[in-house]
Rosetta silent file (secondary structure, phi, psi, omega in degrees, C-alpha in Angstrom):
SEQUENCE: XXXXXXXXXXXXXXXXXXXXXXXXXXXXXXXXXXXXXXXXXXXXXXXXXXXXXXXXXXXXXXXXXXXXXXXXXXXXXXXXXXXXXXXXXXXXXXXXXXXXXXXXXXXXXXXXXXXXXXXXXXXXXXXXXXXXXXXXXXXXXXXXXXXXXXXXXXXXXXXXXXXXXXXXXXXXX
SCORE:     score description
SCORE:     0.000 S_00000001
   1 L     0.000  106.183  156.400   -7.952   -6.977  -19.384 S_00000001
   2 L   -18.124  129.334  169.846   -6.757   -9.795  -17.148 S_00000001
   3 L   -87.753  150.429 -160.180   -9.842  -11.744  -15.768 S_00000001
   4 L  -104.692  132.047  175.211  -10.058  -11.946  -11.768 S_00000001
   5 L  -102.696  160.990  165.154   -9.398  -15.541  -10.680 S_00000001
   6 H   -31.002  -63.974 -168.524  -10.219  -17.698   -8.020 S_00000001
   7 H   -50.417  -80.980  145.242   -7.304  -17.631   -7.306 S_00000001
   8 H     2.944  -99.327 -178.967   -6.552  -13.906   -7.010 S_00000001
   9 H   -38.167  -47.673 -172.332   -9.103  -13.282   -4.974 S_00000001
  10 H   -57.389  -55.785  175.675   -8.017  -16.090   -2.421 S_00000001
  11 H   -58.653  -23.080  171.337   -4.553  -14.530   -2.258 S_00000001
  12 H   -79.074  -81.926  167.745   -5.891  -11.119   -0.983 S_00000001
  13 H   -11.157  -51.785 -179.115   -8.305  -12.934    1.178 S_00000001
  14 H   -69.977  -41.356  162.462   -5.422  -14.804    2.736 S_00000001
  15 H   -43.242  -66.154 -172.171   -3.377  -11.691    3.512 S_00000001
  16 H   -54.588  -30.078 -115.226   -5.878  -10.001    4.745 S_00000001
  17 H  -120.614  -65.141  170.078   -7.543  -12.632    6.809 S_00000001
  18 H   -46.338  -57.852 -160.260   -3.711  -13.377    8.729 S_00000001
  19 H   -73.940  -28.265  178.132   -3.483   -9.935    9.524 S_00000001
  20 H   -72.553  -38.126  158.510   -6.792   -9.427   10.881 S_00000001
  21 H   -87.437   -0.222  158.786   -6.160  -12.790   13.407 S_00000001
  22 H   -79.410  -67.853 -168.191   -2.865  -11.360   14.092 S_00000001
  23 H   -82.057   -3.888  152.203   -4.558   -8.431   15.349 S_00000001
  24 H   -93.648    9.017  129.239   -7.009   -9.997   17.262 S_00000001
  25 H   -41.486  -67.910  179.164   -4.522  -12.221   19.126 S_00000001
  26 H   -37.784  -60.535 -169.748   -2.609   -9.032   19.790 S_00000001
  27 H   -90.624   17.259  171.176   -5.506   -7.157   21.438 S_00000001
  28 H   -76.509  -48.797 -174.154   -6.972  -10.528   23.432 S_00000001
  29 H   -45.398  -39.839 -168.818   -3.220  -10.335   25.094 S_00000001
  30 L   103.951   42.836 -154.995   -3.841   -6.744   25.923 S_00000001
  31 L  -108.924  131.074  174.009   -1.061   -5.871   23.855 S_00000001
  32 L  -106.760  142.554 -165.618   -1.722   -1.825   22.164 S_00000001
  33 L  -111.658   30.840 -177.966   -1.377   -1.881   18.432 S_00000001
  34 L   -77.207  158.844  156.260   -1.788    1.968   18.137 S_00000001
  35 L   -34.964  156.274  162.996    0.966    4.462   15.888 S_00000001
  36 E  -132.128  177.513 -142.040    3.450    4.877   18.800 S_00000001
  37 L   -85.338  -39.037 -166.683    4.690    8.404   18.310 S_00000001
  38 L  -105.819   30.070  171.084    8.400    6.929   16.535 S_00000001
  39 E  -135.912   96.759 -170.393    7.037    3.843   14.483 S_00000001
  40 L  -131.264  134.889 -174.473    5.052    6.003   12.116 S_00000001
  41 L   -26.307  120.700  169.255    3.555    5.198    8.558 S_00000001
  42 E  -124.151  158.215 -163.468    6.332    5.741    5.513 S_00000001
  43 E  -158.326  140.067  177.977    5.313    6.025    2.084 S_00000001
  44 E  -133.212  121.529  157.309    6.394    6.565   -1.270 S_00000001
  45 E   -71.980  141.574 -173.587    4.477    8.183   -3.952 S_00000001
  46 E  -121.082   64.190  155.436    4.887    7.475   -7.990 S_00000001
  47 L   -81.489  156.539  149.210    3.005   10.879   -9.207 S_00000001
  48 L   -72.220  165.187  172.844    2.993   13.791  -11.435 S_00000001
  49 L   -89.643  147.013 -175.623    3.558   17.190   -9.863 S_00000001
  50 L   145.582  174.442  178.658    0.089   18.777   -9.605 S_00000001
  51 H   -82.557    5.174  153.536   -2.890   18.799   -6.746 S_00000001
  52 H   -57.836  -55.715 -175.893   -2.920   15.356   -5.936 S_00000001
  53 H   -44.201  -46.611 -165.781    0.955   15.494   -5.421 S_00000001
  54 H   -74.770  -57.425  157.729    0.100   18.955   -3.177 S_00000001
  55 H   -16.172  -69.360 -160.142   -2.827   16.830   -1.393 S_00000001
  56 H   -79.645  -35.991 -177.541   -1.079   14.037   -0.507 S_00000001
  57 H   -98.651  -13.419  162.286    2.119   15.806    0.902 S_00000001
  58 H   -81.262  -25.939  162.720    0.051   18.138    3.048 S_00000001
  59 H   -58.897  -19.287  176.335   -1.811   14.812    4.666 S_00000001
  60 H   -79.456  -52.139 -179.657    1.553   13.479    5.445 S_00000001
  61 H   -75.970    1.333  163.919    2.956   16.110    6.836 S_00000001
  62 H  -111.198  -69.781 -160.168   -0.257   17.127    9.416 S_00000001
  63 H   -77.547    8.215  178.342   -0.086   13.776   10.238 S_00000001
  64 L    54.873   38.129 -179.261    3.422   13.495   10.627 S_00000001
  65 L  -121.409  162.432 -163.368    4.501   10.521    8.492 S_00000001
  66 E   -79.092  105.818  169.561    7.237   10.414    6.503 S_00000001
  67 E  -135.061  133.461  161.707    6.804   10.826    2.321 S_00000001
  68 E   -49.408   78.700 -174.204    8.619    9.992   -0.424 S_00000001
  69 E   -95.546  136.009 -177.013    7.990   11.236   -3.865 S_00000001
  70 L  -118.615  131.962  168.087    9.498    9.502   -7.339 S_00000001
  71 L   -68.466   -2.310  179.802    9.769   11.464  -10.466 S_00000001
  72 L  -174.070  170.039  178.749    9.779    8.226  -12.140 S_00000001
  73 H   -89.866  -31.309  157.520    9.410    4.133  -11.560 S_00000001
  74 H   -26.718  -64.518 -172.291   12.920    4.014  -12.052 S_00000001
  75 H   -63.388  -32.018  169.227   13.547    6.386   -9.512 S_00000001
  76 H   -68.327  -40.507  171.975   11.311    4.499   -7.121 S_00000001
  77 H   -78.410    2.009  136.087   13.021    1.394   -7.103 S_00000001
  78 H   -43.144  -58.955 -168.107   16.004    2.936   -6.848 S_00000001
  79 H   -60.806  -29.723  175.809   14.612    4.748   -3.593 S_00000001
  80 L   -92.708   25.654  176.150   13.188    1.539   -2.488 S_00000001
  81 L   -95.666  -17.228  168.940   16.149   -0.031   -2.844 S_00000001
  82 L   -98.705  -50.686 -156.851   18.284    2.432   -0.496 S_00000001
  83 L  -141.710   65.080 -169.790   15.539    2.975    1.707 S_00000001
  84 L   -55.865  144.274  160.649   11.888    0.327    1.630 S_00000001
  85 L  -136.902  124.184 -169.691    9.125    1.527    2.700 S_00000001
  86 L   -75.851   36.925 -163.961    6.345   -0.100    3.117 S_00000001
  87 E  -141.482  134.380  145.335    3.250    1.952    1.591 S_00000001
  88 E  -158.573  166.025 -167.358    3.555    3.219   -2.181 S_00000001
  89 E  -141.693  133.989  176.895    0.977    4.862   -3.612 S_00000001
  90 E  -112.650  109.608  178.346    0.990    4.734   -7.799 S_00000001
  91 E   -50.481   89.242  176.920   -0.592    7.338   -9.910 S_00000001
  92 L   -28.197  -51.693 -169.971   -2.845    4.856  -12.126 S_00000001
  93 L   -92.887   16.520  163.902   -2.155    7.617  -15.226 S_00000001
  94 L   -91.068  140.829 -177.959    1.673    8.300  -14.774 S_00000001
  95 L   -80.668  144.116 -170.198    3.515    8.223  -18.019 S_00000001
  96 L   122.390  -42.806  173.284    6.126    6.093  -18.873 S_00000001
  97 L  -134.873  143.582  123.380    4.770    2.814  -17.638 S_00000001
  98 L    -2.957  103.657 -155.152    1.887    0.987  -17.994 S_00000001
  99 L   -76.010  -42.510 -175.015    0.141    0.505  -14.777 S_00000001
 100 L   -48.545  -93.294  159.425   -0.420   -3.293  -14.487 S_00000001
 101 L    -4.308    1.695 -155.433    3.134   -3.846  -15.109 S_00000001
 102 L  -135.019  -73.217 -159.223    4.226   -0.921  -12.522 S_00000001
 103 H   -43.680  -62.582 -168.382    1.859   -2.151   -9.608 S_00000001
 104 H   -54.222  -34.399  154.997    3.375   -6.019  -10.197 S_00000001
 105 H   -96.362   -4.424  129.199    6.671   -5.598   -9.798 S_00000001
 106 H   -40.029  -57.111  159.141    6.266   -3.039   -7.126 S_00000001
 107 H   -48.837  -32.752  169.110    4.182   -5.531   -5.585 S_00000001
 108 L   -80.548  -23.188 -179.175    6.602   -8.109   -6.006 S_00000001
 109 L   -61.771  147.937 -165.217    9.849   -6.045   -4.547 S_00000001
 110 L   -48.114  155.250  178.917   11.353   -7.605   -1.426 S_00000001
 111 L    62.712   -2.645  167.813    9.136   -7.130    1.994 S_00000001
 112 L    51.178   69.937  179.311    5.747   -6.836   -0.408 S_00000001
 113 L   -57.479  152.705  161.810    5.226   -3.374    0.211 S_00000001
 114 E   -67.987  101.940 -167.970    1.381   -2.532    0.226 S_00000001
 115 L   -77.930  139.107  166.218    0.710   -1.088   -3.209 S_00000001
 116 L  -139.773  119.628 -176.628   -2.247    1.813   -3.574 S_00000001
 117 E   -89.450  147.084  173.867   -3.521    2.597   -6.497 S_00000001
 118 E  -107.175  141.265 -147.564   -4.654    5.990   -7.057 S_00000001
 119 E  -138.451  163.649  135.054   -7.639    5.876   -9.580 S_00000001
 120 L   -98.166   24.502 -171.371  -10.330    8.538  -10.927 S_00000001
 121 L  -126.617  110.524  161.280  -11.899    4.951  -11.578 S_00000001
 122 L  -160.192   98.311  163.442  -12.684    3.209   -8.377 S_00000001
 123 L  -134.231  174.238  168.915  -15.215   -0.226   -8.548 S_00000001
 124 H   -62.844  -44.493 -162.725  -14.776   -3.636   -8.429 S_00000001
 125 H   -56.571  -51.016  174.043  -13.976   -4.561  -11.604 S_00000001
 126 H   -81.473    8.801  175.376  -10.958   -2.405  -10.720 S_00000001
 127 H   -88.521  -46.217 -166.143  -10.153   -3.327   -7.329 S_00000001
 128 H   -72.336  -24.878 -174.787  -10.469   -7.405   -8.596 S_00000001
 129 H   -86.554  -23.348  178.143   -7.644   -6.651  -11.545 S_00000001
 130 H   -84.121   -5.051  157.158   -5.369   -4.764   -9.154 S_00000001
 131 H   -77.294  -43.316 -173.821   -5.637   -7.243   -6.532 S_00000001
 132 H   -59.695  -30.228 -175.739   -4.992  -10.240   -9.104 S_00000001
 133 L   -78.732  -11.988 -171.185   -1.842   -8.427   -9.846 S_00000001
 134 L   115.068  -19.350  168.485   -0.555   -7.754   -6.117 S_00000001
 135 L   -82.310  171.540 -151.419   -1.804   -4.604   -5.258 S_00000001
 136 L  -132.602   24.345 -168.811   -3.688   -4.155   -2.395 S_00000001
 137 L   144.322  140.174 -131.894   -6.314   -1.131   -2.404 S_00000001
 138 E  -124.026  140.059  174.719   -7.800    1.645   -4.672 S_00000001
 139 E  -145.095  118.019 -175.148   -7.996    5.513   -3.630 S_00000001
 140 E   -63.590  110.697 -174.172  -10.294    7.589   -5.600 S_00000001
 141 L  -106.366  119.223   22.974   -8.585   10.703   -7.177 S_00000001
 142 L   -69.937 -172.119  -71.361   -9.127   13.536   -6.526 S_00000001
 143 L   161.602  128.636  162.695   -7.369   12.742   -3.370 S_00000001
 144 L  -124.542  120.031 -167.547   -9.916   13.323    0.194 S_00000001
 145 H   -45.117  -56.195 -176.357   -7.636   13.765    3.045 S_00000001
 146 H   -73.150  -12.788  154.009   -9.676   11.274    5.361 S_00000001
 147 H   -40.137  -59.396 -177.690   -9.718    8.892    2.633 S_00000001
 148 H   -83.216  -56.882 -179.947   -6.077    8.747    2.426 S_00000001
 149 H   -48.429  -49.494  167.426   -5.361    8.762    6.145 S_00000001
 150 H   -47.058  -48.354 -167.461   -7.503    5.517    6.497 S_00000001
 151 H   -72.368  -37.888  170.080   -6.063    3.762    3.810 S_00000001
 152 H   -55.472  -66.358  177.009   -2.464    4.466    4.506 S_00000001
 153 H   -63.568  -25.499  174.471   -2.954    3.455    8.473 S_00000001
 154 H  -113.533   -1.169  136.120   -4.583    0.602    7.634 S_00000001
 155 H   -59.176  -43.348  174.837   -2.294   -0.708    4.929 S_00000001
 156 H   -55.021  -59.755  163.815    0.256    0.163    7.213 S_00000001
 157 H   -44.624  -48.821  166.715   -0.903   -1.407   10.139 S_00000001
 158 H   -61.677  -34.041  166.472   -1.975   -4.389    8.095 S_00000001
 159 H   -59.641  -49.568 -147.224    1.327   -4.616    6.513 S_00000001
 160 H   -78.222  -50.404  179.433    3.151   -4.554    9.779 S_00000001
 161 H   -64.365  -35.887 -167.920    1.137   -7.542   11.377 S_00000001
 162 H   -71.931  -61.807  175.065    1.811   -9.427    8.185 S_00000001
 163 H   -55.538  -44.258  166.474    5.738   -9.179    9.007 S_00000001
 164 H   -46.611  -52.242  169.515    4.902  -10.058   12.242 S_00000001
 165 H   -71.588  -25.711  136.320    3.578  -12.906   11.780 S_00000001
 166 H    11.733  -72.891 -154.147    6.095  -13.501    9.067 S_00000001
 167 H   -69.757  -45.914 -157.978    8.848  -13.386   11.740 S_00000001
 168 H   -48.732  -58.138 -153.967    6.554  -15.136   14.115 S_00000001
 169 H   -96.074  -16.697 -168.845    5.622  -18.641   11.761 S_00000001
 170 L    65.005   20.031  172.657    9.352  -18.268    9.578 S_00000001
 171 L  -145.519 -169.494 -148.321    7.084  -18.265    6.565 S_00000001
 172 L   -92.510  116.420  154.122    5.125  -16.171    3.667 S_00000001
 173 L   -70.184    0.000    0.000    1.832  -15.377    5.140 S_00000001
């Protein structure tokens, strides 16, 4: 098991830390950083079929964002490769890959999507190795609907300020 670095930690810190003064610049302007009814959270799940899978696509759809599911990690980077989106949510225990090795180059694909691991494990020790790796937040399986809607909107949101400022500074936040 990878040991959690300094280092790590710092990089996760820094994201988060930009996006959180990105959004309080934004609302000192008076600027509203709400959902607007057409810019709405997309997401692609890397699951088995089963009641997470059933879970997860009835919170999207009562909340009316857009989801993706891949039958494989193959299949997801194909899909994000025709279409990014900037949420994925990775079944820690889907077969086929390894998880470290799944989240980090997911984490790594152009535009740094916001990686969520789904866990029936969820402490720090496993939030600090999936952050050293690139991912960015842990969701406790079985799957709680309000659970997931927070985490999604505010990965989302947080991702979205991060390209903003992105655009904003011409550089990597």
């Amino acid at each position: 098991m990878p040991k959690t670095t300094k280092e790590s930690r710092g990089r996760v810190l820094d994201r988060f830390q930009a996006a959180v003064s990105a959004l309080r610049k934004s609302a000192r302007r008076g600027r509203d950083d709400r959902i607007a009814e057409s810019d709405k959270p997309e997401a692609l799940a890397i699951l088995r079929e089963g009641p997470d899978q059933a879970v997860l696509r009835g919170i999207f759809h009562t909340a009316g964002w857009e989801l993706a599911i891949a039958d494989s990690v193959s299949s997801a980077f194909t899909a994000q490769e025709r279409h990014p989106v900037p949420i994925i949510l990775y079944d820690q225990k889907f077969p086929g890959c390894e998880w470290h090795k799944a989240v980090s180059a997911l984490a790594s694909l152009p535009g740094q999507p916001w990686v969520i691991l789904l866990s029936s494990r969820c402490d720090q020790n496993l939030w600090d190795e999936l952050t050293m790796i690139g991912g960015s937040d842990v969701l406790r399986a079985p799957l709680n609907a309000q659970a997931v809607i927070q985490a999604v909107k505010s990965g989302w949101l947080l991702w979205r300020h991060l390209r903003q400022l992105k655009r904003a500074t011409g550089s990597r936040p």
